[in-house]
N, C-alpha and C positions, 0 to 999 in steps of 0.2 A: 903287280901293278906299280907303274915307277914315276907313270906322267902327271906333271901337275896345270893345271887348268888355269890360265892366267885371265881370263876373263869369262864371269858366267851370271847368270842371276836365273833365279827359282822364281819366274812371277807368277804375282796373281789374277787374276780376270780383268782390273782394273789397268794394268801397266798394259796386256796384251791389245785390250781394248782403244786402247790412248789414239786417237785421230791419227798422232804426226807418224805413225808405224805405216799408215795405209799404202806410202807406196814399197816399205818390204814386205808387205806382204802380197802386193801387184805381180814382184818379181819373185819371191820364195814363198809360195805359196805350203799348206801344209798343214798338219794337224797342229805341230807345237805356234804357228803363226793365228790360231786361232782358239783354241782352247788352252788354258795354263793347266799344266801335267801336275800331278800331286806328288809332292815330296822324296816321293821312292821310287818313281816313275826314271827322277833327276838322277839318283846313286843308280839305279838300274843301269841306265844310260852310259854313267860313268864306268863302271865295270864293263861293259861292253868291249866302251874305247880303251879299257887299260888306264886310264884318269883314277889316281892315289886321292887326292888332294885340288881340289877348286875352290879360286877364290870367286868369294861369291857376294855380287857388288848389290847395295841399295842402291838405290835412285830418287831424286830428289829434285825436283825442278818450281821455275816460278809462281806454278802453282800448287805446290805442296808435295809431299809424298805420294810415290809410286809405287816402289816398296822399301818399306823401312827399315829406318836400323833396328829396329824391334825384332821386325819380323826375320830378317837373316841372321838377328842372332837367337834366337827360336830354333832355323832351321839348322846351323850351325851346333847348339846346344841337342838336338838331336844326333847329328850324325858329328861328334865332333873331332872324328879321327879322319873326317872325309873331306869339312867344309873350314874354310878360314874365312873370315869376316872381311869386310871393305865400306867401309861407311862412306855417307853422303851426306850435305848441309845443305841448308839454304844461304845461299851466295851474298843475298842481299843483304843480309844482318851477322857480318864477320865476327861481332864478336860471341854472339848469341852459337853461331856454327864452330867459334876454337870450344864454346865449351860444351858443346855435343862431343865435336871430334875429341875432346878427351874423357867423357864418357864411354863412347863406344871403344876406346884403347885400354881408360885402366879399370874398368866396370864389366866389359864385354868381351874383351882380350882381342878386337880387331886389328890386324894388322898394316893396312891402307887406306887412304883417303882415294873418293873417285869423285874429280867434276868435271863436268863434259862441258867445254867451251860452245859446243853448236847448243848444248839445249837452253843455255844462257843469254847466247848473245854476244857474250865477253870472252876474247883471247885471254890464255892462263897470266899475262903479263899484266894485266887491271890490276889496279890498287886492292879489287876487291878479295882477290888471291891471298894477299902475302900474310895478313895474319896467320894463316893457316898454312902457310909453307913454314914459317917459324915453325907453329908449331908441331907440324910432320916433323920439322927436325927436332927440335927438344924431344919429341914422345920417339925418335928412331924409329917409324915407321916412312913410308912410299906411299907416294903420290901418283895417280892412276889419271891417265887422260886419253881422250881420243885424238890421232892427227888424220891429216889427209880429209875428205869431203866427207859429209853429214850423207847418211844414209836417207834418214829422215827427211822433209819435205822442210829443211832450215837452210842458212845459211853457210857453205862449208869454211869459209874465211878462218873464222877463231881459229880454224883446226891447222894452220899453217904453219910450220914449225920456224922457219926462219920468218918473220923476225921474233915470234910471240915465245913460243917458248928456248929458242936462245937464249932471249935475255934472261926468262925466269933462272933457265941452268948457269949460266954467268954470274947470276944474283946470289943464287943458292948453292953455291960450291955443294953442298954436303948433303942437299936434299936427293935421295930416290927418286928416279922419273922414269916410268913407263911410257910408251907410246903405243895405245892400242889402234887396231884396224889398220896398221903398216904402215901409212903416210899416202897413200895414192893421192892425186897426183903430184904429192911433190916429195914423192922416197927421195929421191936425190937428197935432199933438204934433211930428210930424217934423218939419214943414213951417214950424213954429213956429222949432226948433231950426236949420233950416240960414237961416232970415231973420235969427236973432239973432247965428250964429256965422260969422266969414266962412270960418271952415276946415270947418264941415261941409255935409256934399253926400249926395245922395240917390239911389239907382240903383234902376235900375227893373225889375231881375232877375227872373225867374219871375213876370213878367207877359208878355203880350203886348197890342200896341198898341191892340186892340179893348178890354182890359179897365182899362187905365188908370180910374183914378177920374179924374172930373169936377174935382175938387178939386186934384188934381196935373199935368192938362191947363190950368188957369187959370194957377195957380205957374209951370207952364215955359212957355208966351206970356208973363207979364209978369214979375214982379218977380224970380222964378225963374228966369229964362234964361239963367247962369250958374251955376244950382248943382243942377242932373240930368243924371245918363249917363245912357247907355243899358249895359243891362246885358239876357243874356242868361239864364243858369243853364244852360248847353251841359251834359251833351245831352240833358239833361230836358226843356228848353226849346230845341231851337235858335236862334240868331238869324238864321235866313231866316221862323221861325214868328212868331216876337217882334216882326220888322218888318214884317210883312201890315197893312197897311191904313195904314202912317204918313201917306199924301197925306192923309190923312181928316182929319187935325189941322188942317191948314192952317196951316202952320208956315211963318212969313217965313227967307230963304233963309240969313239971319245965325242967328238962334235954331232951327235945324236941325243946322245945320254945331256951334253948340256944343253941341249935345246929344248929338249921333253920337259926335264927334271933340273938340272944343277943349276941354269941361270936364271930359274924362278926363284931357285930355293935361295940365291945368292940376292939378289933383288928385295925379295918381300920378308930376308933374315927371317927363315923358317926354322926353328928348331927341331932339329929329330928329321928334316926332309933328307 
């Protein structure tokens, strides 16, 4: 197994449950869209797809915990040649969330921060971010976002990369930045931003292979090969579902290998990956 899992989370009945899911599970309908799978259910899964290694995000929004940093790193303390951490704060109280997010790094051994501008409200470029881009960079860990439109029944704006997260990458020379669920519709924008910035990078979550744009299939054959994971959104998305059809790319065996495996492991500076 060689692939690493750029976006996933192990929830509990509570996070599956949450109203603002209702209309993914209108359209992906499913066992994992409505019962939360037990622990082993997830590595089962992962072996399946060939998935080594998933990063496995808490969730945290304005009204509290969805799932915690507790609990993924529980589930990560279980399986921990499987699972990397990705912590979550509460947005509203920055300084309260720099000293979680350094909790969960030098306590937990997480390696990523994830906040999601649609479940906020707030583009990543709000005053309310930057404590905590500081301190993703003083702790050398990555910063996990969502671009392109909210799934969710929110608004998809925050998620627009030009002008919101430009500026953050402009700001933060040195900070890691992911960009999960691809950018639709505005990849151009995305795709723009991770040619310009050499720290940001683009994951390809809550997609599967079949539905890749045309646009982001060119980028990772050429000039791109180097700045897209693969990402799954476990277990909405599994990544045994995510990877059906990948031979279809036709993908040279170097620009494969860093798409699965080496431009995660470059990204969220995985040791041993």
């Amino acid at each position: 197994m060689t692939v690493i899992d750029a976006w996933m989370q192990h929830p509990g009945q509570q996070w599956i449950d949450n109203e603002m899911f209702a209309s993914l599970r209108r359209w992906k309908p499913g066992p994992f869209s409505e019962t939360a799978p037990p622990l082993e259910t997830t590595v089962e899964m992962m072996d399946k797809a060939g998935v080594a290694r998933g990063m496995l995000c808490a969730w945290y929004g304005p009204d509290g915990a969805m799932i915690s940093n507790d609990d993924v790193a529980a589930a990560c303390g279980r399986y921990p040649d499987r699972f990397v951490g990705v912590a979550s704060v509460d947005l509203t109280r920055p300084m309260s969330a720099v000293g979680e997010l350094r909790r969960c790094v030098e306590e937990l051994g997480f390696r990523a921060l994830r906040v999601l501008p649609w479940l906020w409200g707030l583009p990543p470029d709000d005053r309310r971010y930057y404590p905590l881009f500081a301190a993703c960079c003083d702790l050398d860990i990555t910063y996990c976002t969502q671009v392109g439109h909210a799934g969710p029944l929110r608004a998809s704006d925050p998620g627009r990369p030009i002008p919101y997260l430009d500026n953050v990458a402009l700001e933060f020379p040195d900070l890691r930045i992911v960009g999960g669920h691809i950018g639709v519709p505005w990849l151009d924008e995305m795709i723009s931003l991770a040619t310009k910035y050499p720290n940001v990078y683009i994951d390809t979550s809550a997609y599967t292979v079949r539905r890749y744009p045309g646009a982001l299939v060119d980028y990772l054959r050429a000039h791109g090969r180097r700045k897209v994971l693969f990402g799954s959104n476990h277990p909405f998305w599994p990544a045994v579902d995510c990877l059906a059809g990948l031979d279809d790319l036709a993908l040279d065996e170097k620009t494969e290998r860093a798409f699965l495996h080496d431009n995660a492991a470059a990204a969220f500076r995985l040791e041993g990956a």
